[in-house]
N, CA, C and O atoms as a DFTB+ gen file, in Angstrom:
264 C
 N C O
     1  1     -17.775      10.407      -3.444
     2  2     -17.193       9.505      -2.471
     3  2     -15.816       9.039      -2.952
     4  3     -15.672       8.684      -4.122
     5  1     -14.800       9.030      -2.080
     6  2     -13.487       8.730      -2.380
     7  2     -13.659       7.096      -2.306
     8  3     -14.304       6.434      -1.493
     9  1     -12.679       6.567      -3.687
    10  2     -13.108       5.175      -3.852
    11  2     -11.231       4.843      -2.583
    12  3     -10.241       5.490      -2.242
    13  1     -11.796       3.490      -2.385
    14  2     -10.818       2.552      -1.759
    15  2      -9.388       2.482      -2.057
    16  3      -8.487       2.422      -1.220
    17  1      -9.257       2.495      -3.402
    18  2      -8.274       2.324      -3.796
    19  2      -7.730       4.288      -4.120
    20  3      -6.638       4.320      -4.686
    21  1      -8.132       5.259      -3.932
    22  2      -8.185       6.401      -3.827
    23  2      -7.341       6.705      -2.313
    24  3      -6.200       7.161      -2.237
    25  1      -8.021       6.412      -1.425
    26  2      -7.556       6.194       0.289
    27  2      -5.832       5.718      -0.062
    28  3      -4.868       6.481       0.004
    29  1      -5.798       4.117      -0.472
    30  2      -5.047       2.984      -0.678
    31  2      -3.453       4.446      -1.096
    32  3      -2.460       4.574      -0.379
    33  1      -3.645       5.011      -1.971
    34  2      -2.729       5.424      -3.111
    35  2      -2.494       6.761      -1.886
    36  3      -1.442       7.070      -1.327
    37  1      -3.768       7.336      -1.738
    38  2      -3.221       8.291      -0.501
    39  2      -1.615       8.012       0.496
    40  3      -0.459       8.436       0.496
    41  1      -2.561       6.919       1.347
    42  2      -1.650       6.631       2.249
    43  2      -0.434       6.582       1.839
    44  3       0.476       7.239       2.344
    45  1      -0.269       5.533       0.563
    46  2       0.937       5.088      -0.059
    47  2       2.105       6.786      -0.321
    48  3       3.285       7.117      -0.199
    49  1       1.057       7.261      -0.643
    50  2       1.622       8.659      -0.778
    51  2       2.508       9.455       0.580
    52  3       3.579      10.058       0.512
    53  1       1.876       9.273       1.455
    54  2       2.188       9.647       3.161
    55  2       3.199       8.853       3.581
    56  3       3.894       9.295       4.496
    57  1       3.522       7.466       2.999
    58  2       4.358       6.652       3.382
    59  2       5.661       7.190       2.772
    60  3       6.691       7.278       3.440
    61  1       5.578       7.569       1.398
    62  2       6.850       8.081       0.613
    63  2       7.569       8.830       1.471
    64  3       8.742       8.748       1.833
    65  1       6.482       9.753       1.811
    66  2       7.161      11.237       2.177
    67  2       7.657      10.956       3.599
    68  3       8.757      11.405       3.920
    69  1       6.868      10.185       4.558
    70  2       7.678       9.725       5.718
    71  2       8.966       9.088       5.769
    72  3       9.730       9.402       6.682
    73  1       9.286       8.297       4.972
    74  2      10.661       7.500       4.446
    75  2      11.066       8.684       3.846
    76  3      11.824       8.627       4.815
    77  1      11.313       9.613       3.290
    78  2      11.726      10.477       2.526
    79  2      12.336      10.055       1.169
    80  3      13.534      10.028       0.884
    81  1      11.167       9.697       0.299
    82  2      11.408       8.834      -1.342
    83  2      10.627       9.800      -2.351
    84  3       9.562      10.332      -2.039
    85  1      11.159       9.952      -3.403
    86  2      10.292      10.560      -4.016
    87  2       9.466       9.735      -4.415
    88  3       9.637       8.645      -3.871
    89  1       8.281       9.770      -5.434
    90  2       7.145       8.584      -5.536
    91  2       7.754       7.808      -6.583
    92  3       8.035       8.333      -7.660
    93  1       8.056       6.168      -6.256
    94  2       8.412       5.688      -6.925
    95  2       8.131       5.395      -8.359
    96  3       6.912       5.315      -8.509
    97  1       8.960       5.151      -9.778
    98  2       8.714       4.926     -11.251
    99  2       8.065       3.812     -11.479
   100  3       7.746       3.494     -12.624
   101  1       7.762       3.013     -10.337
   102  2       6.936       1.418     -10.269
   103  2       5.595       1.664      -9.333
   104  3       4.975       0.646      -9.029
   105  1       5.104       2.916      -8.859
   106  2       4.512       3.053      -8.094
   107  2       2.796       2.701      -8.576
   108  3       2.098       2.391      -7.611
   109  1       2.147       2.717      -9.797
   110  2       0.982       2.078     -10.043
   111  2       1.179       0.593      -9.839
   112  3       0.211      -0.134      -9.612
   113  1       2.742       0.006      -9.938
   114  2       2.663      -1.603      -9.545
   115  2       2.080      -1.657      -8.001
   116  3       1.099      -2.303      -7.633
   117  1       3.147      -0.601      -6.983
   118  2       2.911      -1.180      -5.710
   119  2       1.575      -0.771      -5.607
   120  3       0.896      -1.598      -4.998
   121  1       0.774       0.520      -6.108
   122  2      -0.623       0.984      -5.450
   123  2      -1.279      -0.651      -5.727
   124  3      -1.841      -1.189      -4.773
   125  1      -1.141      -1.680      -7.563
   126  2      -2.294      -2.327      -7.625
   127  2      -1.825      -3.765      -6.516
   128  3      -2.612      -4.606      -6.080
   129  1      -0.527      -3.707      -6.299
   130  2      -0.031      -5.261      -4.993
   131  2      -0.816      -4.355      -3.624
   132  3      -1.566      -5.028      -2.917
   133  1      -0.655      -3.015      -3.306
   134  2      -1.458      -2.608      -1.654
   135  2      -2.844      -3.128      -1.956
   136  3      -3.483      -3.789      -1.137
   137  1      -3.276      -2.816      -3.124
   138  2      -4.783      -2.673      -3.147
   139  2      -5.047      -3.511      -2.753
   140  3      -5.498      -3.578      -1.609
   141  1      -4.782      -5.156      -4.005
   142  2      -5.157      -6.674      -3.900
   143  2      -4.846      -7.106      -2.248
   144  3      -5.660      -7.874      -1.734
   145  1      -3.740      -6.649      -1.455
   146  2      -3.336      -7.260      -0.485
   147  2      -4.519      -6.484       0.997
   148  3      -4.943      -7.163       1.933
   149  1      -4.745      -5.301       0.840
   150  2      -5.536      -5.098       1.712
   151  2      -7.095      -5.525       1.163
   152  3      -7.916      -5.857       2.017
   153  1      -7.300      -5.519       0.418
   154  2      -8.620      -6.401      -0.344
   155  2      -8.467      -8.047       0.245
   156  3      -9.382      -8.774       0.631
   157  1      -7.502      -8.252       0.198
   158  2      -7.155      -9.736       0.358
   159  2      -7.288     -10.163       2.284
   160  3      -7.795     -11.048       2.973
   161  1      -6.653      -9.165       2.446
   162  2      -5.998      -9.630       3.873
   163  2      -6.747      -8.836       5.406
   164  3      -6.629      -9.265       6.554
   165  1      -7.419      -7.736       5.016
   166  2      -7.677      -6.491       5.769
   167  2      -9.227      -6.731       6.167
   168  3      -9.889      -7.298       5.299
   169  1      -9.635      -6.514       6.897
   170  2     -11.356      -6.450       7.165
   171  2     -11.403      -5.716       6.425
   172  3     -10.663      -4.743       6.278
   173  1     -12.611      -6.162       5.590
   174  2     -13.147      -5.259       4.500
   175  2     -14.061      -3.739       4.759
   176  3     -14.325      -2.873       3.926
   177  1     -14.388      -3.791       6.124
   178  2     -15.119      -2.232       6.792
   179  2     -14.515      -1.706       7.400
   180  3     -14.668      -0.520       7.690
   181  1     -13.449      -2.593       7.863
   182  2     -12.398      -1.387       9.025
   183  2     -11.620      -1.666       8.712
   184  3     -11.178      -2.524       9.476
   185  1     -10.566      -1.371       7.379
   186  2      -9.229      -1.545       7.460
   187  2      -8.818       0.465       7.349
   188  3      -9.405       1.537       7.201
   189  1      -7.667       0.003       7.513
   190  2      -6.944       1.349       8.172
   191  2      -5.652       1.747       7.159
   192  3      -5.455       1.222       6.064
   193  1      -4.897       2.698       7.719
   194  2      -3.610       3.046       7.250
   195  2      -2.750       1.726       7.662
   196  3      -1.770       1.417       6.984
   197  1      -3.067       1.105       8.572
   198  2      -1.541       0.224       9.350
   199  2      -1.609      -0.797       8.369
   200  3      -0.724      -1.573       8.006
   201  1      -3.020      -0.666       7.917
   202  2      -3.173      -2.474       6.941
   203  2      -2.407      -1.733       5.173
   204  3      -2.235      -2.562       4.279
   205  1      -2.189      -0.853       5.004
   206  2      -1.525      -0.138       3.925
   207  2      -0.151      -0.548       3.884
   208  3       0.385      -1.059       2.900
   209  1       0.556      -0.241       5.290
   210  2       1.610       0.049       5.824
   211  2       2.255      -1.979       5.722
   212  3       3.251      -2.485       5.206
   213  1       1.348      -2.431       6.315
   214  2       1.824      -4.110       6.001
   215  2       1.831      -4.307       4.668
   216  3       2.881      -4.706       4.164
   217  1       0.676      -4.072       3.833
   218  2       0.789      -4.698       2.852
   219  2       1.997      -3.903       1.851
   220  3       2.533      -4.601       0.990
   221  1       2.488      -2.171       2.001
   222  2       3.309      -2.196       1.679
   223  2       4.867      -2.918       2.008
   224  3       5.625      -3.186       1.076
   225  1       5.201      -3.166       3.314
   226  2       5.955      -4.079       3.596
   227  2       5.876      -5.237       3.105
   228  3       6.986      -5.769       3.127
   229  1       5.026      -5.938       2.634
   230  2       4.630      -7.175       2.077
   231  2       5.231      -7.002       0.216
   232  3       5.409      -7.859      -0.650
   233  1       5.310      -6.299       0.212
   234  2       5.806      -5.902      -1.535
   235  2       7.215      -5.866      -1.154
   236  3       8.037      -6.769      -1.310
   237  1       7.448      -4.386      -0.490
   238  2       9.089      -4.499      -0.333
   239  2       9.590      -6.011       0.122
   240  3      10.413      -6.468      -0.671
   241  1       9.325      -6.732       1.035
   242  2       9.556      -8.499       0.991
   243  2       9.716      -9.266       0.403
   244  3      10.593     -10.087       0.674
   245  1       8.775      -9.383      -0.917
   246  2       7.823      -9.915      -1.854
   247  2       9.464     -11.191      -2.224
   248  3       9.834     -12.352      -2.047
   249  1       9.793     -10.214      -2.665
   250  2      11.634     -10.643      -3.679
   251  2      12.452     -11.229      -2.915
   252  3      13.240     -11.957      -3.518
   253  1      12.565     -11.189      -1.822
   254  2      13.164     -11.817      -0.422
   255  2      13.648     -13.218      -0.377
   256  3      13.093     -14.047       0.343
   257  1      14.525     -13.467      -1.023
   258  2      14.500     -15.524      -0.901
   259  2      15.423     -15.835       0.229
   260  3      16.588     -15.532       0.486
   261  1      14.603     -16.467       0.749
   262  2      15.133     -16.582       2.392
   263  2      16.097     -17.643       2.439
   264  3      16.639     -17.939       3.504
């Protein structure tokens, strides 16, 4: 069985290549901030790619001082 955080790193992976990035040199940081944040924030039985997709936006933000 593919674990959660397996899926999590997937997607993250699909996201690179859509932006056209190679995989980032900080990229075990953002997989363990997606993980905690869709763990955190996501229905825990139905979360999806889109809840990946926020919580990666939620990192790129993170630094943001408004």
């Amino acid at each position: 069985m593919t674990s959660k955080k397996d899926v999590i790193e997937s997607t993250l992976f699909d996201i690179y290549d859509r932006i056209g990035i190679d995989t980032p040199s900080n990229h075990d940081d953002i997989l363990e901030y997606c993980y905690d944040d869709v763990c955190e924030c996501a229905d825990p039985e139905n979360w999806h790619s889109g809840d990946v997709a926020i919580a990666f936006r939620r990192w790129i933000e993170k630094d943001v001082i408004s």
